[in-house]
Biotite code that builds the C-alpha atoms (Angstrom):
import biotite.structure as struc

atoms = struc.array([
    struc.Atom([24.281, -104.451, 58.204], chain_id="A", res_id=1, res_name="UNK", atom_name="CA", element="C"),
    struc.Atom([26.427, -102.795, 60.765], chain_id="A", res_id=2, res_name="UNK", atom_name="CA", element="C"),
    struc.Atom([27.897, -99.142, 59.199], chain_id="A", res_id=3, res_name="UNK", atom_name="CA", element="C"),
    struc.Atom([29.550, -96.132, 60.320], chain_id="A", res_id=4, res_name="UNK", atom_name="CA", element="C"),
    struc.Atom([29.840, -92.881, 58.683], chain_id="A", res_id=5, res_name="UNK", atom_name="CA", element="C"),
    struc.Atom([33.248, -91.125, 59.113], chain_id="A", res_id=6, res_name="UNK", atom_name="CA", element="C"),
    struc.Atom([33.467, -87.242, 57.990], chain_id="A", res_id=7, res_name="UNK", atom_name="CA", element="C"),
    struc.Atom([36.636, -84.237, 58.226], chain_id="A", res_id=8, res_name="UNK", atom_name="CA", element="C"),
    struc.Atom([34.132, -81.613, 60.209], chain_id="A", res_id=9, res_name="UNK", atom_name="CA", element="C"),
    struc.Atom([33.001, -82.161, 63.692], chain_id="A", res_id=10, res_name="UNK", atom_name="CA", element="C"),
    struc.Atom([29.382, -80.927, 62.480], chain_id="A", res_id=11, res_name="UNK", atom_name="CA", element="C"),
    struc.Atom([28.018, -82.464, 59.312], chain_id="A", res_id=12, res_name="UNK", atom_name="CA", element="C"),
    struc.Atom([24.741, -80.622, 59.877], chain_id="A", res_id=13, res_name="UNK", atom_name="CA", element="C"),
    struc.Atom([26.412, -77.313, 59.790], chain_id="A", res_id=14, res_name="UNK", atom_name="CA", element="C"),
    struc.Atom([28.814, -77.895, 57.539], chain_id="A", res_id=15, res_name="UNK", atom_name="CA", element="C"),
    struc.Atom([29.158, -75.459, 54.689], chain_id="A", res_id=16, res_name="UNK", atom_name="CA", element="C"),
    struc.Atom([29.764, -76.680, 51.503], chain_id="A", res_id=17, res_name="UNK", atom_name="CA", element="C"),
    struc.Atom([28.312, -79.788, 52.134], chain_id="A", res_id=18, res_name="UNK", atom_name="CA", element="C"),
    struc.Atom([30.216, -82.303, 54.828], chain_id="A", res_id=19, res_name="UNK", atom_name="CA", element="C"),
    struc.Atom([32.372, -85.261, 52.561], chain_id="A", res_id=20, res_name="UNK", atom_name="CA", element="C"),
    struc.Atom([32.245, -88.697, 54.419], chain_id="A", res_id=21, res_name="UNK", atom_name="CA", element="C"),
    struc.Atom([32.873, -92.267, 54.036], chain_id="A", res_id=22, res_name="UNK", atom_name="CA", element="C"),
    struc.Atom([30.051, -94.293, 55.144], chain_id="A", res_id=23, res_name="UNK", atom_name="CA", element="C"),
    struc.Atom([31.755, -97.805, 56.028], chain_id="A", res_id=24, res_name="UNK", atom_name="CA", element="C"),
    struc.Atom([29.921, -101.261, 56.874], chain_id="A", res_id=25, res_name="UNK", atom_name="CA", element="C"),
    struc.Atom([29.997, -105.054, 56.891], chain_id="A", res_id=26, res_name="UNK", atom_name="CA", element="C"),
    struc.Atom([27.374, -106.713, 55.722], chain_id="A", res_id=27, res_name="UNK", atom_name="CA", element="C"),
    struc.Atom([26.717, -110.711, 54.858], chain_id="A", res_id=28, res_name="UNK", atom_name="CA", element="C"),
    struc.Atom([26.836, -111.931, 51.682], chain_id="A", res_id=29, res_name="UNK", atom_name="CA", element="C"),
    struc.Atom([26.031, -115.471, 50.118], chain_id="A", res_id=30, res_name="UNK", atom_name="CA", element="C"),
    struc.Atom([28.249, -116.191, 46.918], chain_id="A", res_id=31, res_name="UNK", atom_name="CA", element="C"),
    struc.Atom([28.902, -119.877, 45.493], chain_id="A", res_id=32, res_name="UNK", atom_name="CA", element="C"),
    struc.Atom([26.602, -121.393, 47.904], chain_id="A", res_id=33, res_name="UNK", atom_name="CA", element="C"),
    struc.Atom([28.221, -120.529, 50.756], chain_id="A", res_id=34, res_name="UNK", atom_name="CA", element="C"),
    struc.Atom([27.707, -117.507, 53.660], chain_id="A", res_id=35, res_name="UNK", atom_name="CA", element="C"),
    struc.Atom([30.276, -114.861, 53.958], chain_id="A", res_id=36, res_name="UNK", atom_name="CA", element="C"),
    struc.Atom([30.652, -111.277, 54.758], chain_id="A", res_id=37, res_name="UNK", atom_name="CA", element="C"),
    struc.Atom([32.097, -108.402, 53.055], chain_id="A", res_id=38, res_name="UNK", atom_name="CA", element="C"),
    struc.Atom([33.769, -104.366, 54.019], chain_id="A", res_id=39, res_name="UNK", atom_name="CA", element="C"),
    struc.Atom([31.518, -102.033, 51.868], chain_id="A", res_id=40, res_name="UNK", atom_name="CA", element="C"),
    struc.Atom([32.549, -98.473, 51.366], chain_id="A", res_id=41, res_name="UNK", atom_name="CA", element="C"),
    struc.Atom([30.462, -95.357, 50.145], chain_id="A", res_id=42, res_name="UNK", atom_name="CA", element="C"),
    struc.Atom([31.622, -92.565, 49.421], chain_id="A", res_id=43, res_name="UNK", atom_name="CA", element="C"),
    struc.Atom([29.956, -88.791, 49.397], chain_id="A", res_id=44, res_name="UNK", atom_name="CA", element="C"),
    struc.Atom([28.716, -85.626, 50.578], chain_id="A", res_id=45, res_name="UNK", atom_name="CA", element="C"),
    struc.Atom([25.871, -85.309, 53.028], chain_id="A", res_id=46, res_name="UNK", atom_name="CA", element="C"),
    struc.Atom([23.824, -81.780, 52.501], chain_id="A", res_id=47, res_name="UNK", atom_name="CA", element="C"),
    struc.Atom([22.132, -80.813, 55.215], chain_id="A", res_id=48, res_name="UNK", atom_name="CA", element="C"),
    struc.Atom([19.838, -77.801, 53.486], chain_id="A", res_id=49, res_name="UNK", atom_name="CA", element="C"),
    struc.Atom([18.454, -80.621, 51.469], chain_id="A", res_id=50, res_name="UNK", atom_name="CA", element="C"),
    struc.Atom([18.754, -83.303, 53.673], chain_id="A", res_id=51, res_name="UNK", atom_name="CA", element="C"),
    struc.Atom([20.268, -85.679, 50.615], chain_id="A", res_id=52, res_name="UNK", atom_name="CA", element="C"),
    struc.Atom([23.389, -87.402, 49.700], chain_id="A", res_id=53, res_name="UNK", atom_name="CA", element="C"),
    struc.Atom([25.219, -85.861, 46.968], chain_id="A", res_id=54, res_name="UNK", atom_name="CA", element="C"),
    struc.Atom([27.615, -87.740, 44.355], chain_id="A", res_id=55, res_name="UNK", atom_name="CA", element="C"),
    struc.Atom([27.297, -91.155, 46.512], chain_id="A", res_id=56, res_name="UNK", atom_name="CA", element="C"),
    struc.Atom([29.226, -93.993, 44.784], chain_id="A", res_id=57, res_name="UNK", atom_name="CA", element="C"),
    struc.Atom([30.883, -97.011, 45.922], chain_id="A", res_id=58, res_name="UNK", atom_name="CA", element="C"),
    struc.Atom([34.213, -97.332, 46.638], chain_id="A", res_id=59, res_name="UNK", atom_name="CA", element="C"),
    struc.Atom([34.748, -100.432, 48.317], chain_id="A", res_id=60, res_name="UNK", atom_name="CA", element="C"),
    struc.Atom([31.885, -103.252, 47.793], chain_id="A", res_id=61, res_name="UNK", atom_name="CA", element="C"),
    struc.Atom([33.548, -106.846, 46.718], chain_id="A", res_id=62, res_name="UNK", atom_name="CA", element="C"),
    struc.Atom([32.160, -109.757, 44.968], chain_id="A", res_id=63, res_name="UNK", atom_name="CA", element="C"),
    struc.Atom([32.736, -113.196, 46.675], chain_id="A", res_id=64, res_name="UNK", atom_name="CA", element="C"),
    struc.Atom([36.246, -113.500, 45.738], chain_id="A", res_id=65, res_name="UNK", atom_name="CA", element="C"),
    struc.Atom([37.006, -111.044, 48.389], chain_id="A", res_id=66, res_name="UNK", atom_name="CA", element="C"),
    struc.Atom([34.497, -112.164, 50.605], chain_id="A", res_id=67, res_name="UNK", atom_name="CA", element="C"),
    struc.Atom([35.589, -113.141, 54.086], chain_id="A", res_id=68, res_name="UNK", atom_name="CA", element="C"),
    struc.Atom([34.246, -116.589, 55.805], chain_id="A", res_id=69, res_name="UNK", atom_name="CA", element="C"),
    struc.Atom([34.117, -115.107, 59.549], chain_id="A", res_id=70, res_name="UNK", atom_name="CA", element="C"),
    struc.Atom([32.846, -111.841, 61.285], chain_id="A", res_id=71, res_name="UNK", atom_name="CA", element="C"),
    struc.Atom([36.290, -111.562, 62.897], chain_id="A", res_id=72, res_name="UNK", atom_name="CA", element="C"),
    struc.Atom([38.027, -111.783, 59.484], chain_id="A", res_id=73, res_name="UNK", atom_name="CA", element="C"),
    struc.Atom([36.128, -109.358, 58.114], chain_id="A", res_id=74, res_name="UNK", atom_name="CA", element="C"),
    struc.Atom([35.951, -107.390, 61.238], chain_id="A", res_id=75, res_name="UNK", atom_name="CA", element="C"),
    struc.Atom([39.845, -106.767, 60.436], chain_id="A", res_id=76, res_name="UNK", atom_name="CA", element="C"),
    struc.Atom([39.319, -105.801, 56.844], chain_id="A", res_id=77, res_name="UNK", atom_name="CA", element="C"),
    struc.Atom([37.167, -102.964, 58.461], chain_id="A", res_id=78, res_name="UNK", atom_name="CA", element="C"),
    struc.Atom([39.163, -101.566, 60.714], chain_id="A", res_id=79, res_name="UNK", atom_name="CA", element="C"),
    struc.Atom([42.743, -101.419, 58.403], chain_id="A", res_id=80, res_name="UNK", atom_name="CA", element="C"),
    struc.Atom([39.786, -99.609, 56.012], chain_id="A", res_id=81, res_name="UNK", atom_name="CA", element="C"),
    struc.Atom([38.892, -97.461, 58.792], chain_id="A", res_id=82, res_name="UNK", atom_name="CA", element="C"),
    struc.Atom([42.116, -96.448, 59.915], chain_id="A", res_id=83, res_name="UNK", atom_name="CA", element="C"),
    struc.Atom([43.230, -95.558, 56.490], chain_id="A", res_id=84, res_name="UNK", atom_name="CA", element="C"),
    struc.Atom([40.635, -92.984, 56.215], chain_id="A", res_id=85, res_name="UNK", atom_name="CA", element="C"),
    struc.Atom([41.079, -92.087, 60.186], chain_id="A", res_id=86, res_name="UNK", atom_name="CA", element="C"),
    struc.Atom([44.679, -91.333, 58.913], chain_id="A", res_id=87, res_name="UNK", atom_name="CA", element="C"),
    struc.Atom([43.360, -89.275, 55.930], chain_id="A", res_id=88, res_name="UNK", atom_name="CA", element="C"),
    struc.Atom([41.653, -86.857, 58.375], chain_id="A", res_id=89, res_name="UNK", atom_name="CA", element="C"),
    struc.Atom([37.840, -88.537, 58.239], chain_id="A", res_id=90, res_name="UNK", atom_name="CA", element="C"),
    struc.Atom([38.515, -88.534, 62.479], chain_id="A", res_id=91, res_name="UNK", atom_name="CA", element="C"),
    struc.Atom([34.754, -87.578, 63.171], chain_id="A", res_id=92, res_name="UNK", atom_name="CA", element="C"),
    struc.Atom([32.709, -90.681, 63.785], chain_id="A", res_id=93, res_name="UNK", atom_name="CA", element="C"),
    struc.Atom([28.898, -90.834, 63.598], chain_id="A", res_id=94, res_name="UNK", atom_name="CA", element="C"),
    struc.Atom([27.335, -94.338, 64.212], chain_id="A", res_id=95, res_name="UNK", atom_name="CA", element="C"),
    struc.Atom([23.537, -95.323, 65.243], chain_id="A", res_id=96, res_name="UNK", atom_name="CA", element="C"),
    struc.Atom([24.122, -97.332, 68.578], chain_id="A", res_id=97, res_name="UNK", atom_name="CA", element="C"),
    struc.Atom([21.852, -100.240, 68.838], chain_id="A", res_id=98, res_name="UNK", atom_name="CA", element="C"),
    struc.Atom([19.237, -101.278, 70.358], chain_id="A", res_id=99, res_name="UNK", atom_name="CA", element="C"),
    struc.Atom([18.985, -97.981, 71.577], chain_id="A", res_id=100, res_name="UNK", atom_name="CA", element="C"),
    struc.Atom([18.695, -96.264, 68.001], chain_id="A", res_id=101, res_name="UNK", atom_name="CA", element="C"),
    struc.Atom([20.572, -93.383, 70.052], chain_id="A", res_id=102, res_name="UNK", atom_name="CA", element="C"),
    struc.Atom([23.054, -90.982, 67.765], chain_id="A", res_id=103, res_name="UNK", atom_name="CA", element="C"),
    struc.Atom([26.563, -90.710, 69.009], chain_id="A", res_id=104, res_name="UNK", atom_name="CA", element="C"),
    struc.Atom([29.367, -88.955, 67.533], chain_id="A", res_id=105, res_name="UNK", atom_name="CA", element="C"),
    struc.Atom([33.003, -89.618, 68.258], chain_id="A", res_id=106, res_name="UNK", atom_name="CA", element="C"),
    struc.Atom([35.979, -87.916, 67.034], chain_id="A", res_id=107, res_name="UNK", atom_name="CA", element="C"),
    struc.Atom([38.850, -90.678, 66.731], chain_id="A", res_id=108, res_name="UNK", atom_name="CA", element="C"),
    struc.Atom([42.505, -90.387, 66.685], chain_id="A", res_id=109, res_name="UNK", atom_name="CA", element="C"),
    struc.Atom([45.253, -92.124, 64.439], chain_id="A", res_id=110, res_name="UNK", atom_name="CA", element="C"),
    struc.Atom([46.303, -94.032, 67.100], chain_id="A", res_id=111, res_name="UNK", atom_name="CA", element="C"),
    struc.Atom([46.991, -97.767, 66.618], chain_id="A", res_id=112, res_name="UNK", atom_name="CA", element="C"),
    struc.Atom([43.894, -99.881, 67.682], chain_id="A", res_id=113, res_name="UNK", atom_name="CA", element="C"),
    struc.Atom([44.307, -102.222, 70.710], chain_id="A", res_id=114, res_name="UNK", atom_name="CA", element="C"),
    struc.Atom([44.283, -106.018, 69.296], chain_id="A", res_id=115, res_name="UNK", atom_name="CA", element="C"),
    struc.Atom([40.958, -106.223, 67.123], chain_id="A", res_id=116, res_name="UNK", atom_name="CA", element="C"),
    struc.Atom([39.347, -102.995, 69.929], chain_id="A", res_id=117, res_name="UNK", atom_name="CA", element="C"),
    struc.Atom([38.076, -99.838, 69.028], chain_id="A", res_id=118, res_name="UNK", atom_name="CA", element="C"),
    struc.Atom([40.395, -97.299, 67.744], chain_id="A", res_id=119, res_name="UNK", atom_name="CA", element="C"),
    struc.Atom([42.014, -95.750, 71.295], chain_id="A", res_id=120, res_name="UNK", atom_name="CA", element="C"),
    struc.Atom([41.664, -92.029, 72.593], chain_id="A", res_id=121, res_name="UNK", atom_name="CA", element="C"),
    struc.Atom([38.129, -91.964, 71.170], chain_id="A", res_id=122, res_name="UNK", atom_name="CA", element="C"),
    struc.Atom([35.846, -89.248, 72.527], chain_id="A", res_id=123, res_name="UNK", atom_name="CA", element="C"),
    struc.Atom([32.006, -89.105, 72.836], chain_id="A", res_id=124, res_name="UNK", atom_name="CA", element="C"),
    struc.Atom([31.393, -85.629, 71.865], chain_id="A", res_id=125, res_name="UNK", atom_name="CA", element="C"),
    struc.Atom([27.433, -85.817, 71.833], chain_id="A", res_id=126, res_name="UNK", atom_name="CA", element="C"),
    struc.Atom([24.424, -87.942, 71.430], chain_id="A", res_id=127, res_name="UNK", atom_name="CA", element="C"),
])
C-alpha cells in the first residue's frame, strides 16, 4: 500500500496536544472477482509521549462499488482527497520514500497540481 500522512504542525513529534493528521493511501483491492484499487483515509492524532495513535477511525475506505479499475484512476481520487485536506490546512506532508525507507517531510501549498504531478511549490524541509 502506498500512504501518506498529512498533519496542521510542521513537527508532529513536538507537537503539544497531540499532532491531528490524515493518513491517506491507495491500496488494491479484489471485489466481484475482479482487481481494483481503492483511496483509504484515516483519520487521528499521533502522540508522541506515548508513541500511539489516538481516536484513529476511518474516514474514507470504499467497498468495490467505489473501487477504481486503474492506478491512474485511482491515483486521481487521491489527489482531489489530498488537496481537499491540503486546502483545510493539513499542508505538512510526511511520507516513507521507498526503497530507501528514508523519512521526508514536505510542507505543501494549495496550489493547483500540474496534470496528474505532485502538488507544486512543495518543500523538503528534512529527512
Amino acid at each position: 500500500m502506498f500512504a501518506e500522512t498529512l498533519y496542521k504542525v510542521d513537527n508532529p513529534e513536538q507537537s503539544d496536544p497531540p499532532a491531528e493528521f490524515y493518513q491517506m493511501g491507495i491500496e488494491p483491492f479484489r471485489g466481484l472477482g475482479q482487481m481494483g484499487f481503492r483511496v483509504i483515509e484515516i483519520h487521528g492524532y499521533w502522540d508522541e509521549e506515548t508513541h500511539q495513535v489516538i481516536h484513529r477511525i476511518e474516514t474514507l475506505k470504499p467497498d468495490w462499488s467505489e473501487a477504481y479499475r486503474s492506478i491512474e484512476e485511482a491515483r486521481q481520487r487521491y489527489e482531489q482527497q489530498t488537496d481537499s485536506r491540503v486546502a483545510a490546512g493539513f499542508v505538512h506532508l510526511f511520507t516513507i520514500e521507498i526503497p530507501s525507507g528514508e523519512q521526508v517531510y514536505r510542507k505543501l501549498s494549495s496550489v493547483k497540481r500540474d496534470e496528474g504531478g505532485p502538488v507544486t511549490n512543495s518543500v523538503t524541509i528534512g529527512p
